[in-house]
N, C-alpha and C positions, 0 to 999 in steps of 0.2 A: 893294225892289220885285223886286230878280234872283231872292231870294230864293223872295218868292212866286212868283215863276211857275213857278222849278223844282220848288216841292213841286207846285204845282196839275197841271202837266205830270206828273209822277212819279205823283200821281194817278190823273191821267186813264187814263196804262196800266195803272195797276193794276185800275181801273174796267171798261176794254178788255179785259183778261186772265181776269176773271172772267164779265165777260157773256157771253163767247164760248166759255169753259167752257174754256178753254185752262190755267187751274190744275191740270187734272185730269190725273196724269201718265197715265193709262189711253188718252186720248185723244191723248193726245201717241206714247205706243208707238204704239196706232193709226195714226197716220199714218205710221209708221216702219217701220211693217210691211207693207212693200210683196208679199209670196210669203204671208202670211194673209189675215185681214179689214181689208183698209186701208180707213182711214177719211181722208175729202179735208179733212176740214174746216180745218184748222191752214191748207191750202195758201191757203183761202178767205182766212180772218184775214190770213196774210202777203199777199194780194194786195191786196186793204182800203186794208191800211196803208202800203202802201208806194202806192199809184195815191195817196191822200191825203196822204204824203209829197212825192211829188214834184210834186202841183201847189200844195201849199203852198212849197215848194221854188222852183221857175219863181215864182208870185207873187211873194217875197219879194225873187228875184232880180232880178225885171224891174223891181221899184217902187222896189231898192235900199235894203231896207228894214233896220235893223240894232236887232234887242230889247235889244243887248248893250253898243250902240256899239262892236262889234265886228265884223273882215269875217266874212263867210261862210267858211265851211271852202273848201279848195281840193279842185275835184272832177276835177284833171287826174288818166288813168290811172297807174298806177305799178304796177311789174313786179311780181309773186309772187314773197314772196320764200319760202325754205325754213321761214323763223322762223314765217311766218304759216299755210304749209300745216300745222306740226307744233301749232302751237296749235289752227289747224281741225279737225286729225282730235283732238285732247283731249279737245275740247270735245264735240266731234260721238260721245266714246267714251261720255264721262260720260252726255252729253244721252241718248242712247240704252239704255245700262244702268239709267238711274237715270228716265226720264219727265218731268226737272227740269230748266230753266235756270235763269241767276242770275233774271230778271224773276217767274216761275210762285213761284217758291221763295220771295221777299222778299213778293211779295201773298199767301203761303198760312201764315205766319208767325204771322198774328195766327188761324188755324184752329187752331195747335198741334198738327196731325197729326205724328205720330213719325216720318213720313218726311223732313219741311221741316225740323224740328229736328233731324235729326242730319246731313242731308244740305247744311244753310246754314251751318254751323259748321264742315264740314270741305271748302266752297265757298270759305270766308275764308280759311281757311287754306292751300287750292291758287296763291289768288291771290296770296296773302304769300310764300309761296314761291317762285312764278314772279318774282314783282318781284326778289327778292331772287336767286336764282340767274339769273335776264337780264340783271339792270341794270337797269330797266325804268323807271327815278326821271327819266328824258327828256323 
């Protein structure tokens, strides 16, 4: 049953990702290009998802409800650390040059556009590497 819900879920963003046209890295520059023609729409998306994050979130928490028979994550603050801003600006390098997160790139896979395919293969292999030059098996 854990099973299914995580593809069903994994799903559903991939569902979310293409309705909202957010696979398109054009639209993703777009939004990134704040001194051209920015485009709001992504801000839109992230707002969406996350006001329905967190009142699914509150719900779950109020009614103490567990999918998992597992707790909840713990959402106390904790400091910034240096590891996390050097991954942030990485990621925030890649995302930016490239129009593509991990999400956009694994739903546009089954497109076979030349940019997902060569851009998802050496996405695996960043993260293989980071595991491995961090430690990161925690």
């Amino acid at each position: 049953m854990r099973m299914f819900l995580i593809l069903a879920a994994g799903a559903l963003f991939g569902v979310g990702l293409i309705v909202s046209g957010m696979t398109d890295p054009a639209r993703v520059i777009g939004f990134l290009d704040f001194a051209g023609d920015w485009n709001p729409a992504l801000a839109f998306v992230m707002a969406g998802a996350v006001v329905i994050f967190g009142l699914g979130q509150a719900i779950l928490r109020k009614n103490e409800v567990r999918l998992f028979t597992t707790a909840l994550p713990d959402t106390s603050p904790r400091p910034v650390s240096k590891r996390m801003l050097l991954g942030s600006a990485i990621f925030g390098i890649g995302w930016g040059l490239s129009g593509i997160c991990p999400g956009p790139a694994l739903a546009n896979l089954p497109l076979m556009h030349r940019e997902v395919l060569v851009f998802t293969p050496l996405m695996l292999a960043g993260m293989a590497a980071a595991q491995r030059l961090f430690d990161l098996d925690r």
